[in-house]
C-alpha positions in Angstrom: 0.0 0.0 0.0 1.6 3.3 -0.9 2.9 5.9 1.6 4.6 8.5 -0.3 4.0 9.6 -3.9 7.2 7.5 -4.3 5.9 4.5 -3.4 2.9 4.7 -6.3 6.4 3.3 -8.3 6.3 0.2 -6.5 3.1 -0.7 -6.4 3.1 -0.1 -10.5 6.4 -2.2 -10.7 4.1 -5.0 -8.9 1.6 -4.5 -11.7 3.9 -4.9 -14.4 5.7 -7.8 -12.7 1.7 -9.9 -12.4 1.6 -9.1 -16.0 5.1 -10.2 -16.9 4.0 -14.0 -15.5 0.4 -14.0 -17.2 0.4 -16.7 -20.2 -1.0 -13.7 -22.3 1.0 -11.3 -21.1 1.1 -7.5 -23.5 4.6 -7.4 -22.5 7.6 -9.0 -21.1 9.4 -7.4 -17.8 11.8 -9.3 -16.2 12.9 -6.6 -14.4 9.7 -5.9 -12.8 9.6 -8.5 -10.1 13.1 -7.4 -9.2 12.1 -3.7 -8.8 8.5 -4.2 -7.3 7.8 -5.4 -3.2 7.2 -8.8 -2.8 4.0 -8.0 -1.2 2.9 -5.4 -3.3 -0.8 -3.7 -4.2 -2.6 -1.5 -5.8 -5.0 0.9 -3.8 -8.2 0.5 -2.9 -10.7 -2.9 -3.0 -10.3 -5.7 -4.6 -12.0 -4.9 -7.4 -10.2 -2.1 -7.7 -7.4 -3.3 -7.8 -7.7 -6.1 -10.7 -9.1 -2.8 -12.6 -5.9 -0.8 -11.6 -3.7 -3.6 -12.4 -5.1 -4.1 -16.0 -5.1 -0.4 -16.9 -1.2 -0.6 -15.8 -1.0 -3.3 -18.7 -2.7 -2.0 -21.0 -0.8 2.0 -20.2 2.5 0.0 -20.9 1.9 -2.3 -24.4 0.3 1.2 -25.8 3.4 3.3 -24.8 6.4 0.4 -25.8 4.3 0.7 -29.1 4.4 4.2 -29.4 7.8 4.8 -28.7 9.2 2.2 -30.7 7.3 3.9 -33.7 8.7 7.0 -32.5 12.2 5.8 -32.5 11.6 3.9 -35.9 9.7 6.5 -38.3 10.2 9.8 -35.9 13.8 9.5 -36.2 13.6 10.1 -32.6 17.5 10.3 -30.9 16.4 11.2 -27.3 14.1 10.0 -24.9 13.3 12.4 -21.8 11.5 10.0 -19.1 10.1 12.4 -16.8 9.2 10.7 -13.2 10.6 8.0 -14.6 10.1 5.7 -11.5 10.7 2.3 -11.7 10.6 1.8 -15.5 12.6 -0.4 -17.4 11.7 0.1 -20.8 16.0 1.8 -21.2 16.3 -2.2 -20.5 13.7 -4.3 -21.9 12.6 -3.1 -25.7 15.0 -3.1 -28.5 16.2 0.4 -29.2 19.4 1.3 -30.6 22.0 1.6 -29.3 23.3 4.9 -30.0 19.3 6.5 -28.6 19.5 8.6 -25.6 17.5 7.5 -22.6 17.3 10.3 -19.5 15.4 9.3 -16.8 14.4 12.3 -14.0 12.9 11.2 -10.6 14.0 12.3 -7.1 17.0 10.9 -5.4 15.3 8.0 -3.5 13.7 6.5 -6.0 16.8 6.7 -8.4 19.1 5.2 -6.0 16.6 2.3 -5.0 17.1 1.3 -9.0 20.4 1.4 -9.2 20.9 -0.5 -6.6 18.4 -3.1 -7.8 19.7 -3.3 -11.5 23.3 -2.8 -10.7 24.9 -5.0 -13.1 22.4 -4.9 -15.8 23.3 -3.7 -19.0 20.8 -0.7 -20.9 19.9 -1.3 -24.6 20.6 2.1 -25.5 22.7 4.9 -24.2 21.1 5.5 -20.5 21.8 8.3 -18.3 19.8 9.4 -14.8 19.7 12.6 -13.5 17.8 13.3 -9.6 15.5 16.1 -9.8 12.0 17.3 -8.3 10.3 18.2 -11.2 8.9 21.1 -9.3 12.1 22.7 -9.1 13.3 25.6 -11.2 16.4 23.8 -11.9 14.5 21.9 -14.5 14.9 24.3 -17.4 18.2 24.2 -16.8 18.0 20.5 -17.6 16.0 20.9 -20.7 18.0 23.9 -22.0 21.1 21.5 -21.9 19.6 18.6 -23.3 17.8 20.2 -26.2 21.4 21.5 -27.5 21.9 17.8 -27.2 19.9 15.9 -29.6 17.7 16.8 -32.4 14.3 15.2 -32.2 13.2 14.6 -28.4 10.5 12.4 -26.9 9.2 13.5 -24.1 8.0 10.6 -21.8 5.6 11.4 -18.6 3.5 8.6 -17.9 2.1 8.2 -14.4 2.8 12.0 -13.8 0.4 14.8 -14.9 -2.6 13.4 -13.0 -1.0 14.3 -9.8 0.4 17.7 -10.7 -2.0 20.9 -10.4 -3.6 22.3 -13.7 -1.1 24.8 -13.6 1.7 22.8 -12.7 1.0 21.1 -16.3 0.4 24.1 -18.0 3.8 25.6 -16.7 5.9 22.3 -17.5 4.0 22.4 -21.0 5.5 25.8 -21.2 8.8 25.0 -20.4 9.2 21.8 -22.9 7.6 24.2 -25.5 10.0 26.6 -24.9 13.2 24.1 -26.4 13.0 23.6 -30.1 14.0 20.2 -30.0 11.1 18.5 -28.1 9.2 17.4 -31.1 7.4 14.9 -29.2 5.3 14.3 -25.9 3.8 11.0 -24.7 1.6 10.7 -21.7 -1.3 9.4 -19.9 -4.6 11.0 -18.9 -7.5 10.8 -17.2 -10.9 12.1 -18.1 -12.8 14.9 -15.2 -15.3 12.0 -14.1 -13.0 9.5 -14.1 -10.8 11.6 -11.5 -13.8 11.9 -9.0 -14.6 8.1 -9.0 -11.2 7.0 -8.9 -10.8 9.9 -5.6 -13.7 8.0 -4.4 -12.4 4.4 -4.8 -8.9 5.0 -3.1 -9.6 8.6 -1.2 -7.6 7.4 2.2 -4.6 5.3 0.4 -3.9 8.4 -2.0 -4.2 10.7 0.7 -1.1 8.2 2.7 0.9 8.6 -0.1 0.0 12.3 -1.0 -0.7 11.5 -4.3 -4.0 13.3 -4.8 -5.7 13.4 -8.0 -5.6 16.8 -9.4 -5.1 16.9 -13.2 -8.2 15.8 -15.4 -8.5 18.3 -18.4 -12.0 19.1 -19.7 -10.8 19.4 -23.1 -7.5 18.0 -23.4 -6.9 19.6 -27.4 -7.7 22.8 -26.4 -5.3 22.8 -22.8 -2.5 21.6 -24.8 -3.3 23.2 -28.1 -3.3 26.6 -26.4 -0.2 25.2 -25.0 1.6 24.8 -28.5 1.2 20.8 -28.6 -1.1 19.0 -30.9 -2.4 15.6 -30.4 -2.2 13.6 -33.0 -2.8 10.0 -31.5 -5.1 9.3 -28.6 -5.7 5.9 -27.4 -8.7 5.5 -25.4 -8.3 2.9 -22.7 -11.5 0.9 -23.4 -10.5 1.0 -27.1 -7.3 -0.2 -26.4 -7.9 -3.3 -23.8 -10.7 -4.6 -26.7 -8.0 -4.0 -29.4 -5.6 -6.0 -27.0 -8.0 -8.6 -26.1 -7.7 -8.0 -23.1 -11.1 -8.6 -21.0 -11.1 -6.2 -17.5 -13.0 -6.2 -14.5 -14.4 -2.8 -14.8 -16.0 -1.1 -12.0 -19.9 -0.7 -12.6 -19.4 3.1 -11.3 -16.8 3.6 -14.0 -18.3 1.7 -17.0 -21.3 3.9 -17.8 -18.8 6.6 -18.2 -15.3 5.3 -20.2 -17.9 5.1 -23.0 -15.5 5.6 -26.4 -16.6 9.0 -27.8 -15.1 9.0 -31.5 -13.9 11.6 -34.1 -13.0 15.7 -32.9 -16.0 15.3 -30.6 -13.5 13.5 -27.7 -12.7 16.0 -25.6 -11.5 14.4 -22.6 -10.4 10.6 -22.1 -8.8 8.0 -20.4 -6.2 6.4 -22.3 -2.9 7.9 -23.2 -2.0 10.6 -25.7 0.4 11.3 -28.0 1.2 15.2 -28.9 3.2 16.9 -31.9 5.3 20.5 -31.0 2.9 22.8 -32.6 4.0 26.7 -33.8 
């Protein structure tokens, strides 16, 4: 059970790790169960929790798709992993060699990684750097790496929905800001959603002050406005049945992660893809 905002890395490592060992697994992670507590959980009941566990699944095929397409035809040279947590993807997918991997988190979580995959060898070029996302020192970060490569990924998955509205709109700002960052991958979660989920877990996210926060209304236009354009979204219902993969969905949730399609979607749960626009 989580009990700090670092420990909602764990509990996702578990996820990944239960998927890992599934005869249908999306994905392969033999680092997971290394990584993740023996004991670990996601928050909230039972049912809950099979639901949680699934959408960590499905969140990780559609991203390892994504940015192995990026890599592939966006002749993508960096990736920037932004809260990077407990992710392995630097170890498990093919990438080249000569990509650039940069994984941000703070200290603790960093160190408990190393320490845990010291020894292993990265598939690409992988460098980690400690840092509260929160801090000013971050444009320093991105100012130096954007002199550095020539068409950045950005990579924030697990993140936004904990920051404040304006705490995305300023870090929006900021990767805008570099010329470089071409691309940005993340996750979302639709208004409704948000309140439900609260609702499911309200005392375990409140342990690991990790409250809910970030659920955009209209996620083109908050971005748009931004100077990012999405130009893939991926629906989380549309992406389990596209997967095959059958979930336990919460009867609270299911009347409302209906799949609204063409420019009527305004707000979703599923993960996005956005292009630097202007």
């Amino acid at each position: 059970m989580p009990k700090s905002i670092s420990d909602t890395a764990h509990w996702v490592a578990f996820c990944r790790a239960m998927e890992s060992e599934r005869p249908d697994a999306l994905f392969r992670d033999p680092f997971a169960r290394l990584l993740a507590p023996a004991n670990g959980s996601a928050p909230g009941s039972a049912m809950f929790s099979r639901f949680a566990a699934d959408v960590v699944a499905i969140r990780t095929a559609v991203m390892d798709e994504i940015i192995l397409k990026a890599v592939r035809d966006y002749q993508v040279d960096m990736v920037l992993n932004l809260a990077a947590g407990l992710d392995a993807r630097a170890y498990r997918l093919p990438l080249p060699r000569d990509l650039r991997w940069i994984e941000v988190d703070l200290p603790e979580v960093l160190a408990y990684k190393s320490a845990i995959l010291n020894g292993e060898a990265a598939a690409c070029s992988l460098e980690s750097t400690a840092l509260n996302l929160l801090d000013p020192d971050r444009v320093q970060l991105l100012e130096r790496l954007n002199g550095e490569a020539n068409r950045i990924l950005v990579l924030s998955e697990g993140l936004l929905v904990y920051l404040t509205p304006d705490d995305v709109a300023a870090l929006a700002a900021d990767l805008h800001r570099q010329q470089n960052f071409h691309y940005w991958l993340t996750d979302l979660m639709a208004p409704r959603s948000m309140r439900i989920m609260s609702a499911f877990a309200c005392r375990q996210l409140a342990q690991a002050n990790a409250r809910l926060r970030f659920a955009p209304m209209d996620l083109r236009a908050f971005f748009g406005d931004l100077g990012w354009r999405a130009i893939e979204l991926h629906p989380g219902l549309s992406e389990m049945r596209r997967l095959n993969r059958h979930t336990t969905v919460p009867a609270s949730l299911l009347s409302i992660l209906k799949i609204v399609r063409g420019n009527r979607l305004q707000s979703m749960d599923g993960t996005a893809l956005f292009e630097r626009s202007g």
